[in-house]
C-alpha positions as CSV (number, residue, x, y, z in Angstrom):
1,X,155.6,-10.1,-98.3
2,X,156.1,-6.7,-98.9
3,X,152.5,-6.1,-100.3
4,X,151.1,-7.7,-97.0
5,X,153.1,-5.3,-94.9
6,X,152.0,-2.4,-96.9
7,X,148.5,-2.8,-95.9
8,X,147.7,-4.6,-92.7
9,X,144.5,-6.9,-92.2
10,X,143.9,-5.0,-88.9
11,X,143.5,-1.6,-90.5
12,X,140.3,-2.1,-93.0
13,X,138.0,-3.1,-89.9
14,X,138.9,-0.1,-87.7
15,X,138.0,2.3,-90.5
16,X,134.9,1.0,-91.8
17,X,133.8,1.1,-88.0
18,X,135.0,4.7,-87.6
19,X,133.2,5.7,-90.7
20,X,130.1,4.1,-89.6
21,X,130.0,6.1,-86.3
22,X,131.0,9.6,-88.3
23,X,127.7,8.4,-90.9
24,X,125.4,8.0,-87.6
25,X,126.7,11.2,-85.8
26,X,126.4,13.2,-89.4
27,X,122.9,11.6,-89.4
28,X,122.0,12.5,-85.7
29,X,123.0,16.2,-86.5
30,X,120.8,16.4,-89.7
31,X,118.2,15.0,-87.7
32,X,118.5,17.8,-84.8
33,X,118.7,20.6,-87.3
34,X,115.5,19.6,-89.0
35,X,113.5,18.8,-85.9
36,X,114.5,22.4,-84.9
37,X,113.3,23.9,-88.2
38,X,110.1,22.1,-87.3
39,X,109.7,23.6,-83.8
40,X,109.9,27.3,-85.0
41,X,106.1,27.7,-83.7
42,X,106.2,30.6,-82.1
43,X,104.9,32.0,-78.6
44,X,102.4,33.5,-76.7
45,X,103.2,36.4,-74.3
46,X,100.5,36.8,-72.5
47,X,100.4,33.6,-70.7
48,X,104.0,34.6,-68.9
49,X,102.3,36.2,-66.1
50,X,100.6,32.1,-65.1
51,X,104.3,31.1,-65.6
52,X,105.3,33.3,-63.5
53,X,102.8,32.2,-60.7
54,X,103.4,28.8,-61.1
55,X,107.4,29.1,-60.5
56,X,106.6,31.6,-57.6
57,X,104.2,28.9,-55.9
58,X,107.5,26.6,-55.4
59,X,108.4,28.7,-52.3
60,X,104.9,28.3,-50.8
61,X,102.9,25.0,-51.4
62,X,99.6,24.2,-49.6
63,X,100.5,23.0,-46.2
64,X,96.8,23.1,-44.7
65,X,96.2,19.6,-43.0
66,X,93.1,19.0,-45.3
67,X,94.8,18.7,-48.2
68,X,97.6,17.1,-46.8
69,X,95.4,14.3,-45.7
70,X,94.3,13.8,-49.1
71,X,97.8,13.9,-51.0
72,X,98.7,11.0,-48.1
73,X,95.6,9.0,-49.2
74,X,96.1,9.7,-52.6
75,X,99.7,8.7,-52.3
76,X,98.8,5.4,-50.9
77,X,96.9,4.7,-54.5
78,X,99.6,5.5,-56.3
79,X,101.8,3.2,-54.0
80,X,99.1,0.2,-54.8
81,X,98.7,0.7,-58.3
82,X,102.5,1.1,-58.9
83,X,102.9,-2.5,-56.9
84,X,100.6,-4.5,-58.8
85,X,101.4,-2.9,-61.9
86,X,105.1,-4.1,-61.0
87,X,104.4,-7.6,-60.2
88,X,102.1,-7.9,-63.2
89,X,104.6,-6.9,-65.5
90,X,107.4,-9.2,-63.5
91,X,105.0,-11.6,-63.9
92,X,104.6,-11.0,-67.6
93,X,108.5,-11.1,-68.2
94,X,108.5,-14.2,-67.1
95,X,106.5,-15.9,-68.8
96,X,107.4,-14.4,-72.2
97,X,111.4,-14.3,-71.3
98,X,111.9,-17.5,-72.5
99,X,110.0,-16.7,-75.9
100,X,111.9,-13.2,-76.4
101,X,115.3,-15.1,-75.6
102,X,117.6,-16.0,-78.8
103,X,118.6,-18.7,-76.6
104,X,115.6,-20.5,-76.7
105,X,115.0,-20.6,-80.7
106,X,118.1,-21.2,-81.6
107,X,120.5,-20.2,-84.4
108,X,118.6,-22.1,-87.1
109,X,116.4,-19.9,-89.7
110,X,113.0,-20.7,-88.6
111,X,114.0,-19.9,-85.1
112,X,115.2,-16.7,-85.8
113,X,111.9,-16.0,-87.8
114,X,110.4,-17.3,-84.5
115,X,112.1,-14.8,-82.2
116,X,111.4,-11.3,-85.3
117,X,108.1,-12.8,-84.3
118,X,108.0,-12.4,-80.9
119,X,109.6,-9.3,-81.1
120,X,107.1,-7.9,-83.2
121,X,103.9,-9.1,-81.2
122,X,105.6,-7.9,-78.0
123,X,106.1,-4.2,-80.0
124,X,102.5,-4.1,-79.6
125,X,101.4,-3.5,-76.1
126,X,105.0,-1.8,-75.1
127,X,104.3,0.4,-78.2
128,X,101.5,2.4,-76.5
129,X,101.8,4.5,-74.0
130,X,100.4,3.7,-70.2
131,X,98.2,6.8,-70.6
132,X,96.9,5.0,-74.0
133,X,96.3,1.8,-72.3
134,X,94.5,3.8,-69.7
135,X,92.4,5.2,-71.7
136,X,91.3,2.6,-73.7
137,X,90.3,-0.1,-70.7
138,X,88.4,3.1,-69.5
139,X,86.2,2.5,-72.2
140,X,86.0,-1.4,-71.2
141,X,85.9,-1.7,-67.6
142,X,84.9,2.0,-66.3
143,X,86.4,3.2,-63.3
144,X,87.7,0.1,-61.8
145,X,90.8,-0.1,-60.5
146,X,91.9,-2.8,-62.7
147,X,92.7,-0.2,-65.1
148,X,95.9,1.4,-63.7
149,X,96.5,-1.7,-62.6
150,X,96.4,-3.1,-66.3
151,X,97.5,0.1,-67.6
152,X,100.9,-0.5,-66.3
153,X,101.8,-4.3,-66.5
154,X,100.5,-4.8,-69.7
155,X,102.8,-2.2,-71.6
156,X,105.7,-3.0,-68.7
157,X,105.2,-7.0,-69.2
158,X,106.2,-6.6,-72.7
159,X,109.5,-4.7,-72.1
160,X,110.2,-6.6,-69.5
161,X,109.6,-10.2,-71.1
162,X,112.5,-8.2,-73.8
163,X,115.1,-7.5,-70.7
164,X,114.9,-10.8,-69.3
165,X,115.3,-12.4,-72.5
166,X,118.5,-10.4,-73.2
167,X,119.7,-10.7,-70.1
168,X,119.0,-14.7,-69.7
169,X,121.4,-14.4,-73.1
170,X,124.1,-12.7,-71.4
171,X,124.6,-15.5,-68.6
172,X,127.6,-18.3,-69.6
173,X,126.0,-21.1,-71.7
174,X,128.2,-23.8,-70.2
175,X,125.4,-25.5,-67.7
176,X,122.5,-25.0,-70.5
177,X,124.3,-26.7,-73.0
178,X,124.8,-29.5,-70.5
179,X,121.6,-30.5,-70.2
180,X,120.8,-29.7,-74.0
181,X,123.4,-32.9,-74.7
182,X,121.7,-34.2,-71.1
183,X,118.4,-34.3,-73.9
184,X,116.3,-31.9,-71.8
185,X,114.2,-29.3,-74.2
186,X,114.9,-26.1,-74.2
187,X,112.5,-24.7,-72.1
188,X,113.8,-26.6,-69.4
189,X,117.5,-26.3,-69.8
190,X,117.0,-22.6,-69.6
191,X,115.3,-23.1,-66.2
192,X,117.6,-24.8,-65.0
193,X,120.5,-23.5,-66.5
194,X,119.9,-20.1,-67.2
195,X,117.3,-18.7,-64.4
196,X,119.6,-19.1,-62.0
197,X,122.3,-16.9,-63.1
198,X,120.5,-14.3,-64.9
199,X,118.6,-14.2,-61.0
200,X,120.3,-11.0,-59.7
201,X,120.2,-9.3,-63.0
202,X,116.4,-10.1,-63.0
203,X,115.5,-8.9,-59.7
204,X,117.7,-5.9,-60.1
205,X,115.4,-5.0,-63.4
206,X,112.5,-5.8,-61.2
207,X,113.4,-3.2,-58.9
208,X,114.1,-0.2,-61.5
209,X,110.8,-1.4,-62.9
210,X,109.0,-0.5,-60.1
211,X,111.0,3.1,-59.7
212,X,109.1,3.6,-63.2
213,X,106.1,2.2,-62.0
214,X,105.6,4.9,-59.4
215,X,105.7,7.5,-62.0
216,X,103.2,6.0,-64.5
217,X,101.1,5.3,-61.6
218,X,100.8,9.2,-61.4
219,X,100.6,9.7,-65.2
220,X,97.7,7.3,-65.1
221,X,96.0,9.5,-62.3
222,X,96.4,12.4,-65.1
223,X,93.7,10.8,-67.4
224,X,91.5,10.1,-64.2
225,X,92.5,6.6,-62.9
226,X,93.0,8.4,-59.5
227,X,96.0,9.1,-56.9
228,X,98.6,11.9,-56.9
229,X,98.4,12.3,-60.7
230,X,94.3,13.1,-60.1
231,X,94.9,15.4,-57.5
232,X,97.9,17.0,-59.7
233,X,95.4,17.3,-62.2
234,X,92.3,19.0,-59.9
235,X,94.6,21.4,-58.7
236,X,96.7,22.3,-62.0
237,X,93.2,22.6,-63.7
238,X,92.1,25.5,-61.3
239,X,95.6,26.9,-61.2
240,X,95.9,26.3,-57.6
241,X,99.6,26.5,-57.9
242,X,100.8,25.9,-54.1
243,X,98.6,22.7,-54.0
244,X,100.0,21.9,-57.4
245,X,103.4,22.5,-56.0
246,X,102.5,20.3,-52.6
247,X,101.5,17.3,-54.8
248,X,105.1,17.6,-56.9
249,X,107.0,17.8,-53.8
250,X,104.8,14.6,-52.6
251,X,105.9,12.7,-55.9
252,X,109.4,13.9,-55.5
253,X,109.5,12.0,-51.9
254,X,108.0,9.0,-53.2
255,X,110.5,8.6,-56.0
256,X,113.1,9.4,-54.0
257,X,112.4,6.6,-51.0
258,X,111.7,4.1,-54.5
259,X,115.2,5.4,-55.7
260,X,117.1,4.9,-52.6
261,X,115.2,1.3,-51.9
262,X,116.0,0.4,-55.2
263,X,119.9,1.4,-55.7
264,X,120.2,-0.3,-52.3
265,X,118.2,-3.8,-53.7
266,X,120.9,-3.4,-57.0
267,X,124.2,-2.9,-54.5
268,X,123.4,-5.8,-52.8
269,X,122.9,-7.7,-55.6
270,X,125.5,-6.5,-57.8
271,X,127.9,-7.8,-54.8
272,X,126.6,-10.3,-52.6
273,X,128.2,-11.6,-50.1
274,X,129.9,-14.9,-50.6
275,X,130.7,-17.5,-47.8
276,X,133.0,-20.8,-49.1
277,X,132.3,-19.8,-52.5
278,X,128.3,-19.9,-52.0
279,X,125.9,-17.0,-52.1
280,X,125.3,-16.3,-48.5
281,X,121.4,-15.3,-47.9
282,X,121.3,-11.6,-47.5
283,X,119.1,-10.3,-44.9
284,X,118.4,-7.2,-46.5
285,X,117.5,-9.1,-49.9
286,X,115.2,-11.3,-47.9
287,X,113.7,-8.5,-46.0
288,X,113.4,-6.7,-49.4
289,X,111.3,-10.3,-50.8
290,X,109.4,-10.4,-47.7
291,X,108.3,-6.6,-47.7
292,X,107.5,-6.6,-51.6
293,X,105.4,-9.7,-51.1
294,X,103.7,-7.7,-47.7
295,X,103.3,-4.6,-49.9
296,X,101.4,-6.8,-53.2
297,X,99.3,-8.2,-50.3
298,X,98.1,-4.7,-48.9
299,X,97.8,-3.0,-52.4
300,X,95.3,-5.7,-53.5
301,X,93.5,-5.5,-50.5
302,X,93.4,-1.3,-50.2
303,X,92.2,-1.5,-54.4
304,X,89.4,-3.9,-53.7
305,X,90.8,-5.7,-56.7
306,X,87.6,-8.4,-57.9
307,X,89.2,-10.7,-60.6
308,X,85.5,-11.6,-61.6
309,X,85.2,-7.6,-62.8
310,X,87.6,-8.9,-65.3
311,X,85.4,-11.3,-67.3
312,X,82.0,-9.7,-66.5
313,X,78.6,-9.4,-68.8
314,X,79.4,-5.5,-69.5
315,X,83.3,-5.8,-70.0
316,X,82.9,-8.8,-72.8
317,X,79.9,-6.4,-74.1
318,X,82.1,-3.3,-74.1
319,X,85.2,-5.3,-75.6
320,X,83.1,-6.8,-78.1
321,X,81.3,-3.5,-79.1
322,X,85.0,-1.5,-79.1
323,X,86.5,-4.5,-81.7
324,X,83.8,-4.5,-84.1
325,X,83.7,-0.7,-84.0
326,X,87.5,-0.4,-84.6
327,X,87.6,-3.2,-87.3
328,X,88.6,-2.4,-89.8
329,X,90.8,0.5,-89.3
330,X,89.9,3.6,-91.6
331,X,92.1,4.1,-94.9
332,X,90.6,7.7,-95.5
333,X,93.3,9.4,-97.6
334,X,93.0,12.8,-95.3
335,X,93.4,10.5,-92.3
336,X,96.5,9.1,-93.5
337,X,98.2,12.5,-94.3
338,X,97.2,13.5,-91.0
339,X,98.7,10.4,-90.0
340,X,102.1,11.2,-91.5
341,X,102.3,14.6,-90.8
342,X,101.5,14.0,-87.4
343,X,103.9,11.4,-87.2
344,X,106.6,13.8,-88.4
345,X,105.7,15.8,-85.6
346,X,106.2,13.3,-83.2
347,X,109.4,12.0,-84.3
348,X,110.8,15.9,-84.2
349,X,109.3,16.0,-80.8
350,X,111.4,13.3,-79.3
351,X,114.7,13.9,-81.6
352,X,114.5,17.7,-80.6
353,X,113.7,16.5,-76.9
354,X,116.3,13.9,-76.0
355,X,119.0,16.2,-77.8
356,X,118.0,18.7,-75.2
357,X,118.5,16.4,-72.5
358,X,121.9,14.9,-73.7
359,X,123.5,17.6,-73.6
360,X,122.3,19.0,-70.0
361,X,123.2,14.7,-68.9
362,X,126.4,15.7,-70.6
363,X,127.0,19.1,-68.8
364,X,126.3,18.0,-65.2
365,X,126.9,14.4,-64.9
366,X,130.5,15.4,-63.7
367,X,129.0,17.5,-60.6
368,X,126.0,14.6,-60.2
369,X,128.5,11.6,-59.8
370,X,129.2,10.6,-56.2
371,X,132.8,11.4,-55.5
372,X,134.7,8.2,-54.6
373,X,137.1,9.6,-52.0
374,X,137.5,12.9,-50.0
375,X,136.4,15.8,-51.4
376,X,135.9,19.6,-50.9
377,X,132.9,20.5,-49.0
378,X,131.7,22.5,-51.6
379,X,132.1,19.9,-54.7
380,X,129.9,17.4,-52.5
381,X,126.8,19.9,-51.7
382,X,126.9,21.2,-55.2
383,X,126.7,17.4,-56.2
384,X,123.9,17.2,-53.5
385,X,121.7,20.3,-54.9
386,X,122.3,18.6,-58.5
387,X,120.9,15.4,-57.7
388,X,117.9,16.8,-55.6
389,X,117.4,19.4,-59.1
390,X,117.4,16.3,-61.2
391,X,115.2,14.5,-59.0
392,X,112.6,17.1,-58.8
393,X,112.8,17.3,-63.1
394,X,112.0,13.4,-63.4
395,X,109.3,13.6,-60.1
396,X,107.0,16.4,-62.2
397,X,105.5,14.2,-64.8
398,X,106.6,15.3,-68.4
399,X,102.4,16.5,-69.0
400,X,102.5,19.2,-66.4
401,X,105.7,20.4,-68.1
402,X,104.3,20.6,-71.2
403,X,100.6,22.6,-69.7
404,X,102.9,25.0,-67.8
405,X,105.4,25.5,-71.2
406,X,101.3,26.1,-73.3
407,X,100.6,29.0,-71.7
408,X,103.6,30.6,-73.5
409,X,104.2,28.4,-76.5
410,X,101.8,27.8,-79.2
411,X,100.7,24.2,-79.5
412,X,103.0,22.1,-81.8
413,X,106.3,20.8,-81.6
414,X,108.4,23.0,-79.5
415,X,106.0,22.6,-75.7
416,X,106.4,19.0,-76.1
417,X,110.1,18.7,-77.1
418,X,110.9,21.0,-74.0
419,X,108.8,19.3,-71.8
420,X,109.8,15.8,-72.9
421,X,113.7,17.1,-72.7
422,X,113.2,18.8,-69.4
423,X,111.7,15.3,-67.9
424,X,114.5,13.3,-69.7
425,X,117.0,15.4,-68.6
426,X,116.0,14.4,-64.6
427,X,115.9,10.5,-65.8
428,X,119.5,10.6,-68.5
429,X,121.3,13.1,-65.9
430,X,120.6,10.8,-63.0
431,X,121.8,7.5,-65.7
432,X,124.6,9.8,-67.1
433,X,126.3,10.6,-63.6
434,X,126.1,6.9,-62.4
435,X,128.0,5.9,-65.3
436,X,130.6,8.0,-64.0
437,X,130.4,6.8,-60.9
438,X,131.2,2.8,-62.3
439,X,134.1,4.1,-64.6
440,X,137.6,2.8,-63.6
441,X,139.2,6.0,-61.9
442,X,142.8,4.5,-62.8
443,X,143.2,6.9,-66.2
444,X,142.2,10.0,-64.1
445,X,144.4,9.4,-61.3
446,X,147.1,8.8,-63.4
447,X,146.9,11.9,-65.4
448,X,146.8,13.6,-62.0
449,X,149.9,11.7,-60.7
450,X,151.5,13.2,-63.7
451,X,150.6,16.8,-63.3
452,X,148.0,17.1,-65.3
453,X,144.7,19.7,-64.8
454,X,141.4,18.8,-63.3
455,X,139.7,19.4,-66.6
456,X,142.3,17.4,-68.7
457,X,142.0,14.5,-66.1
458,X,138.5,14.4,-66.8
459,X,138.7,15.6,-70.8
460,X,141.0,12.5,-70.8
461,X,140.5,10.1,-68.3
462,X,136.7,10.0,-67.6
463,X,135.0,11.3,-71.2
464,X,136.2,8.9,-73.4
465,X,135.1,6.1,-71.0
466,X,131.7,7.1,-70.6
467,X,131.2,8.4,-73.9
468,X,129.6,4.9,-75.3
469,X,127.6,4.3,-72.0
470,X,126.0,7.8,-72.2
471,X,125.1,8.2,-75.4
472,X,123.8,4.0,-75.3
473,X,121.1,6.0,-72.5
474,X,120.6,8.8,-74.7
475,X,119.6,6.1,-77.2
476,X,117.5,3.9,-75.1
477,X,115.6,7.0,-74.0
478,X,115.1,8.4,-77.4
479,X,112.8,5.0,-77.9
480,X,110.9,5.7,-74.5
481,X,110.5,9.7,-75.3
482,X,108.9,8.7,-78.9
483,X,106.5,7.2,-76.4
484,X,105.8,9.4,-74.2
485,X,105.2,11.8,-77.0
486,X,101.6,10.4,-77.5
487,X,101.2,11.6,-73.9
488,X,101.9,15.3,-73.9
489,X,100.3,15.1,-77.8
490,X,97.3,14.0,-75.5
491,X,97.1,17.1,-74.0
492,X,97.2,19.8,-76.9
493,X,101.1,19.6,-77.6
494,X,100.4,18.0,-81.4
495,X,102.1,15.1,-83.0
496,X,100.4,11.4,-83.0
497,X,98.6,12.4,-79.6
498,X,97.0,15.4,-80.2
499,X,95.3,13.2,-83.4
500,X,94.5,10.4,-81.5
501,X,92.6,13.1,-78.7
502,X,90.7,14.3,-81.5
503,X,90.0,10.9,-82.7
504,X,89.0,9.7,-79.3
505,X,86.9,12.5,-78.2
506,X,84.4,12.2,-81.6
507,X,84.4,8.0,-81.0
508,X,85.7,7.3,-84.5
509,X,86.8,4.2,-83.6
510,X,88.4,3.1,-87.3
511,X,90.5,6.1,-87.2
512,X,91.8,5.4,-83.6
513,X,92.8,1.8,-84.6
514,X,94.6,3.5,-87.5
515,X,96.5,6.4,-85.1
516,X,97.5,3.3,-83.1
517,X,99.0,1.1,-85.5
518,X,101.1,4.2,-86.7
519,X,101.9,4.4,-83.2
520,X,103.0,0.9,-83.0
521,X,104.8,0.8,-86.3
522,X,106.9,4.3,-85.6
523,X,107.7,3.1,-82.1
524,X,109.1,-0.4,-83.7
525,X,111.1,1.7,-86.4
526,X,112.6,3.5,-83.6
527,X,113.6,0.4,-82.0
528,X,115.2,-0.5,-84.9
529,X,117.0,2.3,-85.7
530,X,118.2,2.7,-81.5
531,X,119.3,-0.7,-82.2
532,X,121.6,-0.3,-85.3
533,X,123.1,2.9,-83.6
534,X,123.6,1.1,-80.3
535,X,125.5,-1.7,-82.3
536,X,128.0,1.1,-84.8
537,X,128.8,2.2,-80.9
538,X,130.4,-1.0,-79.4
């Protein structure tokens, strides 16, 4: 009996999780410190004065009607293509939710190998970047507008299909069951017993999806599919820095009315309105249907969208003449060490970027939260001037960062991972600060009931709650930056995308399939590896 008491069955557990999260942290640090060894590129002086311009400009953008007309116009592309691109990828989801779901194949061996399958085809298409996508059905279907239509559900479709799946798991298994031992299959037992359910969570995701689609929508225009990306482009490209400044402020508004729209869909859905126990219809919901279903309408109608461009003589030729060009992909030795080394570059990129944007998330989520009660005057502008900064980071698109950051860094890893973290920070600030926001204020006020400072309240009371929410965003955005690496490698800042430029703009078609499964296969790794970490934190 004694023996037993001596060492308690509860302790061994605790420990081996705490020394799981101390291996991951002492793993994160290493990682950090070597991605900053890598980034030691150096800089370029003489490219300040542009820099200097460019911040200047802020204070004075283009305001000449002209070129206001055109940002409107160009504006209403991006709306359309972020719309369609949306409903594509909701679209998607669905239909591949019920194959990403563990629900679906079971517990059983084969239906676990069924679901690492499904998660592995689906790594494919979210594995590329938007801007990758774009470019490549460039080279099928031209200048159509299919492209950024494509360009955005495909990649989106298969991230989403992964959310729904995960969330139709979350939902109580009670009326799914039922009609298991009812003998319906399982496809239609999670219809009928899931969908349901997991329906707010869905349309909730649906709604943040299309807050992201309005930014890819302008990345897109970046490579030349058109909108306020294009026109973002045109101007940077000439260093017209007030009309550059004009189309950022532009972007800024349209994320902000797809910000507000959407945190207003999620409040409602996150607490409906119930009436004798039974979900009351909401009119703003409905309107919300209603005017998404209105706005699909218009954007297919303002893109000229022809479904017949799809399966045309010249797209089968140029798909045809793309696949046996690419097939099969090139094993050159000197293209594989570029591979690797490139790929080292890209993974220091993103660890060296969303390290940078932790801790900023870290340092001003406090002042970005929405204060619950009364508060000083002061402590709520300073909250509103944080939130508009953090806007304005995530509104400029993480490419422009990086061209402005080139004029005074030398290519390599360094103007990406600033660029990248600068962007990130906008997007894990924003996460960061709303996870304050849904923390239970009962700790802090207590401490405060019992005399305690300010900073000890929230030392105390608010840090350790959030801790594990934060850093799960730091963690899911890690896997997104690695990502959008390719992008700003795209445009001269090294890593995978900077080879895959190179690759692209001399038509080796072999070695681009090559740079793209690396692509693929380092984004899945990533995944993995966000995964285990996410798990040693619950």
């Amino acid at each position: 009996m004694t023996a037993l008491l001596e060492r308690p069955a509860a302790v061994a557990p605790r420990l081996r999780r705490d020394r799981r999260r101390w291996a991951w942290g002492l793993a994160a640090l290493a990682a950090v410190g070597w991605s900053v060894a890598g980034a030691l590129d150096g800089v370029n002086p003489a490219g300040a004065a542009q820099v200097g311009a460019f911040a200047a400009a802020a204070l004075s953008p283009a305001v000449d009607g002209a070129f206001l007309g055109v940002l409107a116009t160009a504006a209403l592309v991006t709306v359309a293509y972020a719309v369609l691109g949306t409903a594509l990828a909701v679209l998607l989801g669905a239909l591949g939710a019920g194959a990403a779901a563990r629900t679906t194949w079971g517990r059983r061996r084969l239906g676990r190998l069924g679901r690492l399958a499904t998660r592995g085809v689906l790594a494919v298409p979210r594995g590329l970047h938007e801007a990758v996508w774009g470019l490549l059905l460039v080279t099928v279907l031209g200048l159509d507008p299919w492209v950024g239509v494509l360009a955005i559900g495909l990649p989106y479709g298969a991230v989403t299909a992964t959310v729904f799946g995960a969330l139709l798991d979350e939902v109580p298994r009670g009326p799914y069951e039922a009609l298991r031992a009812a003998g319906a299959g399982r496809v239609a037992a999670a219809l009928y017993g899931l969908l349901p359910r997991a329906a707010g969570g869905l349309l909730s995701y649906a709604c943040y999806r299309l807050e992201c689609a309005v930014r890819s929508a302008v990345v897109l225009g970046l490579v030349g599919a058109g909108g306020l990306g294009y026109q973002l482009s045109l101007s940077f490209s000439s260093l017209r820095w007030p009309q550059v400044w004009s189309a950022v402020y532009a972007l800024a508004l349209l994320c902000l009315a797809a910000d507000v729209a959407g945190r207003a869909v999620r409040r409602r859905l996150a607490a409906p309105r119930r009436r004798a126990g039974v979900l009351s219809r909401d009119r703003v919901l409905t309107a919300a249907v209603l005017g998404t279903l209105a706005a699909g309408a218009w954007s297919w109608w303002f893109l000229a969208l022809s479904p017949a461009s799809l399966v045309s003589a010249r797209a089968r030729e140029q798909v045809g003449v793309v696949l046996r060009a690419a097939w099969p992909p090139s094993a050159d030795a000197d293209l594989l060490r570029s591979v690797a080394s490139a790929a080292v570059g890209t993974v220091q990129t993103s660890v060296l970027a969303i390290a940078l944007a932790s801790v900023g998330a870290v340092v001003v989520m406090g002042v970005a939260a929405r204060p619950a009660g009364r508060c000083p005057p002061g402590r709520r502008l300073a909250g509103v001037l944080v939130r508009l900064a953090l806007l304005l980071l995530r509104a400029v698109p993480a490419p422009v960062w990086a061209l402005v950051l080139l004029f005074v860094l030398l290519p390599g890893v360094l103007p990406g991972a600033v660029a990248l973290g600068v962007y990130t920070l906008g997007v894990l600030g924003r996460l960061a600060g709303e996870a304050v926001e849904e923390a239970d204020a009962g700790p802090r006020a207590a401490l405060g009931a019992l005399g305690a400072h300010p900073v000890a309240g929230w030392l105390y009371g608010v840090a350790p709650v959030v801790a594990g929410p934060v850093l799960a965003y730091a963690l899911h955005r890690w896997e997104v930056t690695v990502r959008d690496t390719l992008l700003v490698g795209l445009l001269g800042a090294g890593g995978l995308g900077a080879l895959l430029a190179s690759e692209l703009a001399t038509f080796d078609w072999p070695a681009v399939a090559t740079v793209l499964a690396a692509t693929v296969v380092l984004t899945l790794a990533v995944d993995l590896v966000g995964d285990r970490a996410r798990r040693a934190l619950r």
